[in-house]
C-alpha positions in Angstrom: 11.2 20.6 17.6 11.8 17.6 19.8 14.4 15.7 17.9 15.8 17.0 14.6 15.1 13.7 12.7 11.3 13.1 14.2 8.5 14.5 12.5 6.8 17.3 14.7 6.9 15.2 17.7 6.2 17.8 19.6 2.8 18.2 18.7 2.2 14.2 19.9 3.4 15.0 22.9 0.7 13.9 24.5 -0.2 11.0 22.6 3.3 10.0 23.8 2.6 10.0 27.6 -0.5 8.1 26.5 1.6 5.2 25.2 3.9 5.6 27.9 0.6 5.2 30.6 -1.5 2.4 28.4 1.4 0.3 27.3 4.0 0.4 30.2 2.4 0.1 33.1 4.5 -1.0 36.0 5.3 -4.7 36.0 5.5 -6.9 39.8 8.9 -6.5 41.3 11.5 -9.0 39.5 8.6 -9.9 36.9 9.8 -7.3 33.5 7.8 -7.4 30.9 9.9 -8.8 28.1 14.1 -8.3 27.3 12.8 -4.5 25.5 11.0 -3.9 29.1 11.3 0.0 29.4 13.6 0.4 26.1 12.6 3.6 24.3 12.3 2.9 20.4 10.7 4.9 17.5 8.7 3.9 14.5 9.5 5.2 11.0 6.2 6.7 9.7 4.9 4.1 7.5 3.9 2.1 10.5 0.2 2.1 11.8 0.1 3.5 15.5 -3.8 3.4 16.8 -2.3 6.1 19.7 -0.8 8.5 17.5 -0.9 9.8 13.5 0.3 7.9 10.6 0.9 10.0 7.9 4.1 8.4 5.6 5.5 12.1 5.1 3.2 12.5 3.0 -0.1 15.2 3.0 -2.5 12.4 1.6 -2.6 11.3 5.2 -2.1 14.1 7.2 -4.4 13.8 10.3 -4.7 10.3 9.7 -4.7 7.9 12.6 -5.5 4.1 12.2 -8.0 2.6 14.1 -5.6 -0.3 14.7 -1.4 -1.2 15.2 0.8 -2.5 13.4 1.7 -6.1 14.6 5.8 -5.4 15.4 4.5 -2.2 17.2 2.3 -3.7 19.0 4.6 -6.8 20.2 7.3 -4.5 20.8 4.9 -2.8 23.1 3.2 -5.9 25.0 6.7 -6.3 25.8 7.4 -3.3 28.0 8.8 -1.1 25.1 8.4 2.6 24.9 7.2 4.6 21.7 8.5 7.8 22.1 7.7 8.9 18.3 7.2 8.5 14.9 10.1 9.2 12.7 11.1 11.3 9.1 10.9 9.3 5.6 10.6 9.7 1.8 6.9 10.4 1.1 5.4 6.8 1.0 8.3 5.7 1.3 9.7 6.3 -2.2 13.3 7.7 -2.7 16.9 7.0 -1.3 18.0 10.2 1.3 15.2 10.9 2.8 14.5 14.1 1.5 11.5 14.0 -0.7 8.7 13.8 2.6 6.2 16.6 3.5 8.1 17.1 7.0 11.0 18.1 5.0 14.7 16.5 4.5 16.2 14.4 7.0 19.8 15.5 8.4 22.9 13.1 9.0 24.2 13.2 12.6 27.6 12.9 11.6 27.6 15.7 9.4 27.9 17.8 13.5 30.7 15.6 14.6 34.1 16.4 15.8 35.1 13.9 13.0 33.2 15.1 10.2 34.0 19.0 10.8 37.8 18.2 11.8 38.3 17.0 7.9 35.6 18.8 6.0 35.9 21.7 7.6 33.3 23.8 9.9 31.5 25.8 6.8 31.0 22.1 5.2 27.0 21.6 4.4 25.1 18.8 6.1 24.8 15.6 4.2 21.6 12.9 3.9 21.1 10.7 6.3 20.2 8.2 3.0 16.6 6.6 2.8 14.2 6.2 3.5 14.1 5.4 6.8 16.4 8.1 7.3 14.7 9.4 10.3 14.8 5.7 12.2 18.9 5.8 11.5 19.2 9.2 12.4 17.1 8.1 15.8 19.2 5.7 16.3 22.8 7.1 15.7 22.3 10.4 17.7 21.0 8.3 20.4 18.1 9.7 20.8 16.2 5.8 20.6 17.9 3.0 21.4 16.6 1.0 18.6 14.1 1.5 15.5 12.3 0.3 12.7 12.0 1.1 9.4 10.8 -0.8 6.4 13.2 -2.3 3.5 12.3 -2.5 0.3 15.1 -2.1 -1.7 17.4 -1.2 1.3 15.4 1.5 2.5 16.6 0.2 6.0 20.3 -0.6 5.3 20.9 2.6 3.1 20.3 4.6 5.7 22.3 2.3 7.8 25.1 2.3 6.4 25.0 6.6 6.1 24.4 6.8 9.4 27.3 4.1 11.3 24.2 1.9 12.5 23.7 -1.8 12.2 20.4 -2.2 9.8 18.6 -5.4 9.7 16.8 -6.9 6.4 15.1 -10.1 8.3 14.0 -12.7 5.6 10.3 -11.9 3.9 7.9 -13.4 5.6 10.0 -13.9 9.0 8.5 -10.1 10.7 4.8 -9.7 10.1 3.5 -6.3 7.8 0.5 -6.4 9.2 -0.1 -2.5 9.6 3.1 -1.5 7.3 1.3 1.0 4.8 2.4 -1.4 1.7 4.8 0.0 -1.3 6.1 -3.1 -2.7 4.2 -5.9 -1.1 6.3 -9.3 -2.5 9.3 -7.2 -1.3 8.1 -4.9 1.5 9.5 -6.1 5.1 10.1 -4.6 8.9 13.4 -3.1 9.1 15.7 -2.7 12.7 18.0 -0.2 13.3 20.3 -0.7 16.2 24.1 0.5 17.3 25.2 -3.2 17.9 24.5 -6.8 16.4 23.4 -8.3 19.5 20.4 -5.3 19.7 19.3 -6.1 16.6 19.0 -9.9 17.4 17.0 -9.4 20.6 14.5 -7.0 19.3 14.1 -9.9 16.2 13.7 -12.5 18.9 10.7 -10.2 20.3 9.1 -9.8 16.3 9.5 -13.0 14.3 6.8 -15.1 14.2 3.8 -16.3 12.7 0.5 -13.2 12.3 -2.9 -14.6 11.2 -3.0 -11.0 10.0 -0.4 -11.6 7.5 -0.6 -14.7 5.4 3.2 -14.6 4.0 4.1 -14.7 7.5 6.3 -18.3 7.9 7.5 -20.0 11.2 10.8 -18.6 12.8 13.5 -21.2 12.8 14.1 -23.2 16.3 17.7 -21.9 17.1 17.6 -19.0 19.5 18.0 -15.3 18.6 20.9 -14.6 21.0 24.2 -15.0 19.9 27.1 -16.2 20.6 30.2 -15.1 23.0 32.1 -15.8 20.1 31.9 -18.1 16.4 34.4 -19.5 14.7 35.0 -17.9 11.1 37.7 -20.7 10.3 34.5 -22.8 9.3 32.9 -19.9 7.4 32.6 -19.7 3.6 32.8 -15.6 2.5 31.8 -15.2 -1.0 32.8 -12.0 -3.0 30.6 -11.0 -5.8 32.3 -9.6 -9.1 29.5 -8.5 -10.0 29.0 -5.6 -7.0 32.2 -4.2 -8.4 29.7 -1.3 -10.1 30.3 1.7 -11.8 30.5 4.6 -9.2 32.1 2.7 -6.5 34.7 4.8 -4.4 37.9 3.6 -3.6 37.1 4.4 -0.3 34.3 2.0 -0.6 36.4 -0.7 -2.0 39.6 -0.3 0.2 36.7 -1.0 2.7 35.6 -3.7 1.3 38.8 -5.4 0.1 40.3 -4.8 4.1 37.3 -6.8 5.9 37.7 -9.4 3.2 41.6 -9.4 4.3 40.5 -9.4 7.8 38.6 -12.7 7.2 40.9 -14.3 5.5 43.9 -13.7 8.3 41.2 -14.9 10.6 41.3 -18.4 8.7 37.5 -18.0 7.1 37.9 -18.6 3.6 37.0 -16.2 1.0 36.3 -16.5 -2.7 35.1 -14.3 -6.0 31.2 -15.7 -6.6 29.5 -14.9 -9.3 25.8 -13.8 -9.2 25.1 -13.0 -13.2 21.6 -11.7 -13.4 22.1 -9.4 -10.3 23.6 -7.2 -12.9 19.9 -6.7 -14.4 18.1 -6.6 -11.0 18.1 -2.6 -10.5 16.2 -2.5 -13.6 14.1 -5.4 -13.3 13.2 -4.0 -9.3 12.4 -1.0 -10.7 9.9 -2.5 -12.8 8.3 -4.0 -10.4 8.3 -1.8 -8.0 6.3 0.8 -9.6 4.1 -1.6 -11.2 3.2 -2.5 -7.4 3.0 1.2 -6.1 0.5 2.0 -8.7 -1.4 -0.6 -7.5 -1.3 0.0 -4.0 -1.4 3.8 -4.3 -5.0 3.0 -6.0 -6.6 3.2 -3.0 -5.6 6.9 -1.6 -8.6 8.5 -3.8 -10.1 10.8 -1.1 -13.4 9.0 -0.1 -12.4 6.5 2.6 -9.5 8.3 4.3 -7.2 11.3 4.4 -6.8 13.9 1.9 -10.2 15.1 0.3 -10.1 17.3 -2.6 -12.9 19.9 -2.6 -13.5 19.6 -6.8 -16.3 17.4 -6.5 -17.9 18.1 -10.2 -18.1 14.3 -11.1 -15.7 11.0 -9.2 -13.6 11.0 -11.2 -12.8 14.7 -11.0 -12.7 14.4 -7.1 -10.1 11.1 -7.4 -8.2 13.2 -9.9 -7.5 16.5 -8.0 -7.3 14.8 -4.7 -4.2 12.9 -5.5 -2.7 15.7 -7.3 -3.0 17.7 -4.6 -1.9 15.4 -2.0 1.2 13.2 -3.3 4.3 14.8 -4.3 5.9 14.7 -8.1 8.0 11.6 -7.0 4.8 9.7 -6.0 2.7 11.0 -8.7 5.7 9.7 -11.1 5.7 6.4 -10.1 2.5 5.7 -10.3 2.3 6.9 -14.2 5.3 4.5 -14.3 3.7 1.4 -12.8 0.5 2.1 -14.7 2.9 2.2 -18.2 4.4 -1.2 -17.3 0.9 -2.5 -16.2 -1.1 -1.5 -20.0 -2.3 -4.7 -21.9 0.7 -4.3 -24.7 3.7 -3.9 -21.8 2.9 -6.3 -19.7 4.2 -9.3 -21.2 7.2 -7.1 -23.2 7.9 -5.7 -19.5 6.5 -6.8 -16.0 6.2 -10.8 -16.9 9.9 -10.3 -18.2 10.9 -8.5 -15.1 9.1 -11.4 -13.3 11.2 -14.0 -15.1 14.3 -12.3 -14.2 13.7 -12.2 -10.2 13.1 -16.0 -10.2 17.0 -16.2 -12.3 18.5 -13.8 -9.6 16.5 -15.4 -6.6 18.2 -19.0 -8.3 21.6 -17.0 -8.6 21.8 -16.4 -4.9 20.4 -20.5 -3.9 23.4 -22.0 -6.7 25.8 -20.1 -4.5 24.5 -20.6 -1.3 24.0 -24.4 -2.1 27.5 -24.8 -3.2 28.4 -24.6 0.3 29.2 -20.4 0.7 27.6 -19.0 3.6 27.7 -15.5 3.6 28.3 -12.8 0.9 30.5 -9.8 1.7 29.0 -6.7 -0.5 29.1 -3.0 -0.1 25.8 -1.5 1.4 26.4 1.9 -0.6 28.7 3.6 -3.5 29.8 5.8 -1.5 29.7 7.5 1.8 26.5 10.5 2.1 26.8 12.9 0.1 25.8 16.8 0.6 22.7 17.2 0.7 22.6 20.4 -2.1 24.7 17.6 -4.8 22.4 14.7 -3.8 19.1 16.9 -4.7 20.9 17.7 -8.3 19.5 14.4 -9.5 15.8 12.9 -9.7 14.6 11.0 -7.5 14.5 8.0 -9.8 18.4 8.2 -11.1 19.0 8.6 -7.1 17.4 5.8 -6.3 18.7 3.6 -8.9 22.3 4.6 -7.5 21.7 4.3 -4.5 19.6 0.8 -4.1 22.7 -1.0 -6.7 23.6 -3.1 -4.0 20.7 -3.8 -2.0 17.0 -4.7 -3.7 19.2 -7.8 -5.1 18.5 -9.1 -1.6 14.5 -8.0 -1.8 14.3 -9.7 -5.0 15.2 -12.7 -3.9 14.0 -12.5 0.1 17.0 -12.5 1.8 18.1 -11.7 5.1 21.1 -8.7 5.2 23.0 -6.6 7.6 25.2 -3.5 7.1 27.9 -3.1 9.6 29.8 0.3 10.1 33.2 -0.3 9.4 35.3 3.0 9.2 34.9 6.7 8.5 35.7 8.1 5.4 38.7 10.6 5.0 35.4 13.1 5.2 34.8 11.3 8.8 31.7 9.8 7.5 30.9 6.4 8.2 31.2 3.7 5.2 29.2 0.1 5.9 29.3 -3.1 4.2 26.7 -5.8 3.7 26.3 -9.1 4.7 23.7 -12.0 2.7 23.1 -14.6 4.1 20.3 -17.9 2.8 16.7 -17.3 4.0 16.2 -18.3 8.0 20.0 -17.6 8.6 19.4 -13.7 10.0 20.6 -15.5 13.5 23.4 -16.4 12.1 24.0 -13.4 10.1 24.1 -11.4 13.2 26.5 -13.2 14.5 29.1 -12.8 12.1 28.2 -9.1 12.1 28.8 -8.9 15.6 31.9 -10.9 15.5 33.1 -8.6 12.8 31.6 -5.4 15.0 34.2 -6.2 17.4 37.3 -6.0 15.1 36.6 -3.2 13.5 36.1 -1.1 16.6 34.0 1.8 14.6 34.0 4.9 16.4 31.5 6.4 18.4 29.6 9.5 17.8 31.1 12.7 18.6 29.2 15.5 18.3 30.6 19.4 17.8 28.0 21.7 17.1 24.3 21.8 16.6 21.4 21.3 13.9 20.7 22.8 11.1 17.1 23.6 10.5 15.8 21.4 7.4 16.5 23.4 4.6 19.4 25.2 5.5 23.1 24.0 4.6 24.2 25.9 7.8 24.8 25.3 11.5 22.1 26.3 14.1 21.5 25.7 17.4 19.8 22.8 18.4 20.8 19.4 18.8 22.8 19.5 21.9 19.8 20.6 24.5 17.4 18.4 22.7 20.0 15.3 24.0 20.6 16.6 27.2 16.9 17.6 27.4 15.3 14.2 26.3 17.8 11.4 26.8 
């Protein structure tokens, strides 16, 4: 294995050198190709690559390979930018640790570093790496990409984030084209980046916003530039604190956290309030609702005939659909899909999805009467808690996981909002706790820049590795890790 948190990259080795010699072809002397010229990145998944497979974890689309690429791949590399692989998710995206995808669970870095084993101890199991573009965050925070992307639908990008001490990026819907993103959750689905620092993230946005004839929900960027600031001034800031985000389950780790930056903020001279957002308390239900009333509609067309997985049961169509999807999506897929097909039948639709409906529009309108009354940022947690070991986490189904772990962040999906995690400290496990910033749609410039301004107080710690990888599976230590990074950095 290449890198513990790819997805047999080693077997696309050579479709790698071929994106490598088609994409990043030597530019004239002085003339780079673009800001990303020559920056190595990976793609969770779920993203369409012409040049290499596309499966989504998943064994409905195992030897599948698109005959086209996703538009934020494909910018990315008319830039100069180098795809050095395709990285580890939930099967179609669908679960909160990554865990749940044909390819097997995705590890957390941290759970090898000198931090984590100092205060856990050296037989402590590995934790998730959260989800479910685990694999993207786990790229990112053991360095082995300098950036990725991932794809947020209910904070699949900032979850993992968050778990893994990276900066995670929710640009507004619409902003970043999903022109080749296999869709879950298409009124919420959008491009996800993953970088170590604030400024990253803003560049690589600067290289993917924009307007895709290829994807009508696409909207103009705004006019002001994607770099940021030396430095901002918080003393003109507004910092709104939800009471509502005070949820069951939250750690006092969590909330010293979050009650400290608040503090910071405040000594800073930005002023900080309690807000009140009162149908966000609804919104895990209501996403979940939604959400799998979308899936089963966009899992509709995996039946075997077109593309991927092909049953061989072939008494009668129906027959073939039937086994074929059986035998190629997992229990957690399979389950949602009965779910969103409940929620779709003639005598739920009004009692539940239209309801659910009515709902988003009250949360989306809870978030503009706040942001209109002059706040211009809200200060959340990303997660309950910090990651948790990976035997407790797979205790629970991957729907009361999920509904955990997404508490704080499909409010933002709902209503199409742009939000960053930021790493703020290590727990006294040594694992890294992030909070969240909200900010109004079109203000992800902005938004970065108050996460780098706070990236610079808080002086997280860097990544210090100990031992090795475990192999997936295995709550143990084995060798790994270290030569791959020596190897392949």
């Amino acid at each position: 294995m290449l890198y513990p948190p790819f997805r047999d990259v080693h077997r696309h080795g050579n479709d790698c050198d071929v994106v490598m010699n088609e994409h990043h072809s030597a530019p004239p002397a002085g003339k780079p190709k673009g800001p990303l010229d020559g920056i190595p990145f990976s793609v969770k998944d779920n993203f369409c690559t012409e040049s290499m497979e596309t499966t989504c974890a998943s064994r409905m689309l195992k030897g599948y390979r698109p005959p086209y690429t996703a538009t934020v791949v494909q910018k990315l590399l008319d830039q100069g930018a180098v795809l050095i692989g395709k990285t580890n998710l939930d099967e179609f995206a669908m679960g909160s640790g990554s865990t749940d995808g044909v390819f097997g669970p995705v590890q957390n870095p941290w759970s090898y570093s000198v931090q984590y084993r100092e205060r856990a101890g050296a037989d402590a199991g590995w934790t998730i790496a959260g989800g479910s573009s685990g694999g993207s965050a786990v790229a990112v925070a053991a360095q082995t990409s300098f950036f990725a992307l991932g794809s947020d639908t209910g904070g699949s990008t900032r979850n993992p984030g968050a778990l893994c001490g990276v900066v995670a990026l929710k640009p507004t819907y619409g902003l970043l084209s999903r022109h080749g993103l296999i869709p879950l959750v298409n009124s919420m689905d959008v491009p996800g980046i993953l970088t170590r620092s604030a400024s990253d993230a803003a560049t690589v946005l600067g290289v993917l916003q924009g307007l895709d004839k290829k994807d009508s929900t696409t909207i103009p960027p705004p006019a002001t530039p994607t770099h940021l600031p030396e430095e901002i001034d918080v003393r003109k800031i507004r910092i709104g604190i939800p009471r509502e985000y005070h949820a069951p389950g939250l750690s006092a780790e969590t909330l010293s956290q979050w009650t400290r930056v608040a503090d910071l903020f405040e000594r800073e001279g930005a002023s900080v309030e309690p807000v009140s957002l009162p149908h966000t308390q609804h919104s895990i239900v209501c996403y979940h609702v939604l959400c799998t009333a979308e899936v089963a509609s966009n899992m509709a067309r995996f039946d075997g005939l077109e593309y991927g997985h092909r049953s061989a049961l072939e008494d009668s169509t129906e027959a073939l659909y039937a086994a074929t999807r059986h035998e190629a999506f997992n229990d957690v897929v399979r389950r949602r899909i009965l779910a969103g097909n409940f929620f779709l039948l003639k005598r739920n639709y009004e009692l539940y999805f239209m309801k659910a409906q009515k709902v988003r529009r009250l949360i989306a309108q809870d978030f503009a009467r706040v942001f209109h009354g002059g706040v211009d940022v809200l200060l959340t947690p990303t997660t309950l808690t910090d990651a948790a070991p990976y035997r407790q986490f797979i205790q629970e189904d991957n729907r009361t996981r999920s509904t955990q772990e997404d508490v704080f962040t499909q409010p933002a999906n709902m209503a199409g909002l742009p939000a960053v995690t930021v790493p703020t400290a290590l727990s006294s496990r040594g694992l890294p706790i992030g909070l969240q910033l909200i900010g109004p749609a079109l203000h992800d410039t902005r938004l970065l820049a108050l996460a780098a301004w706070l990236q610079k107080r808080l002086c997280f710690p860097r990544l210090e590795l100990a031992g090795t990888w475990a192999e997936p599976g295995d709550v143990g230590v084995a060798p790994g890790l270290q030569g791959a990074l020596q190897g392949h950095t």
